[in-house]
C-alpha positions as CSV (number, residue, x, y, z in Angstrom):
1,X,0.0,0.0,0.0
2,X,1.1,3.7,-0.3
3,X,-0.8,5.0,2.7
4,X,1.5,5.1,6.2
5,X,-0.9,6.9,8.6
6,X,-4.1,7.5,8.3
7,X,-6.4,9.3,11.2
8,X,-9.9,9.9,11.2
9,X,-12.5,12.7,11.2
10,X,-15.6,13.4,13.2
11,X,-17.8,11.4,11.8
12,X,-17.8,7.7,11.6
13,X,-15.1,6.6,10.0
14,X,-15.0,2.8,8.0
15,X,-11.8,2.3,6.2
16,X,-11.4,-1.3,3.7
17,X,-7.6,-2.1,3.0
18,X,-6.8,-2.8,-0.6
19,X,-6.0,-6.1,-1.9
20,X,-2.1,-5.3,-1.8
21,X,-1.5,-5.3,2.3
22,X,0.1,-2.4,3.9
23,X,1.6,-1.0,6.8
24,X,0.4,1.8,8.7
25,X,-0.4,4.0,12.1
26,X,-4.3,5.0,12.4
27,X,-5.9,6.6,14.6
28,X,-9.3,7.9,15.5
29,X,-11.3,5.5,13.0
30,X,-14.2,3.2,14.6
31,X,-13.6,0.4,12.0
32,X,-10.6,-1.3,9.6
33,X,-10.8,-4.1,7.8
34,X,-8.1,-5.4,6.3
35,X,-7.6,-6.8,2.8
36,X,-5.8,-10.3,1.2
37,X,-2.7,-9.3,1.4
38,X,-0.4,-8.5,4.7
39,X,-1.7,-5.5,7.0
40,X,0.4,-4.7,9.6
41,X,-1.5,-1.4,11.8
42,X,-0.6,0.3,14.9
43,X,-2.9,2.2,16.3
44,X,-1.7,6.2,17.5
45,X,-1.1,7.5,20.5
46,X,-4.2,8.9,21.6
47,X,-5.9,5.4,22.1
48,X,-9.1,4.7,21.0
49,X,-12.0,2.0,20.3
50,X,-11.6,0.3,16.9
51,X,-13.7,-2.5,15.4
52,X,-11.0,-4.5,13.6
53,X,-11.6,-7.7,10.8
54,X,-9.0,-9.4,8.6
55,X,-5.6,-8.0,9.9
56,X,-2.6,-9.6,9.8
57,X,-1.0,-7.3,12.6
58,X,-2.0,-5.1,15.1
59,X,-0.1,-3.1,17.8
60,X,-1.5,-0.6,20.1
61,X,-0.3,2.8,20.6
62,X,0.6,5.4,24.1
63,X,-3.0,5.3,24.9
64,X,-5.9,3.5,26.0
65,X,-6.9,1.5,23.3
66,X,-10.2,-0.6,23.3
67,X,-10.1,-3.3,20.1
68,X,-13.1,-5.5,19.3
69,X,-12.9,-8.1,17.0
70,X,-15.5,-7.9,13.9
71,X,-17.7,-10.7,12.3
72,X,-14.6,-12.5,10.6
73,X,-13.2,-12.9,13.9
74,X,-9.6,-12.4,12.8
């Protein structure tokens, strides 16, 4: 992928990783779902509550961070 962080808005924010995998720092999204290939994500610093499905990696940032697994249970 080309993105390396992406942070979110005000709004409710439901981000889909492309089919190529990446690696990047979020923060402030309510949901990521990860694509086929490799997605390694670390959340910010702020902490936050995430709903995440099909990562490959996920490390949690400074902050309190609050990560429920979605429908694909992975």
């Amino acid at each position: 992928g080309l993105m390396e962080t992406l942070a979110g808005g005000a709004g409710t924010d439901v981000i889909t990783i492309g089919a190529a995998g990446t690696t990047m720092t979020v923060s402030a999204l309510e949901s990521l779902t990860g694509g086929v290939g490799t997605d390694v994500v670390t959340l910010g610093p702020a902490g936050g509550t995430l709903t995440v499905s099909g990562l490959e990696s996920l490390t949690g940032g400074a902050g309190s961070d609050v990560v429920t697994l979605g429908s694909a249970g992975s």
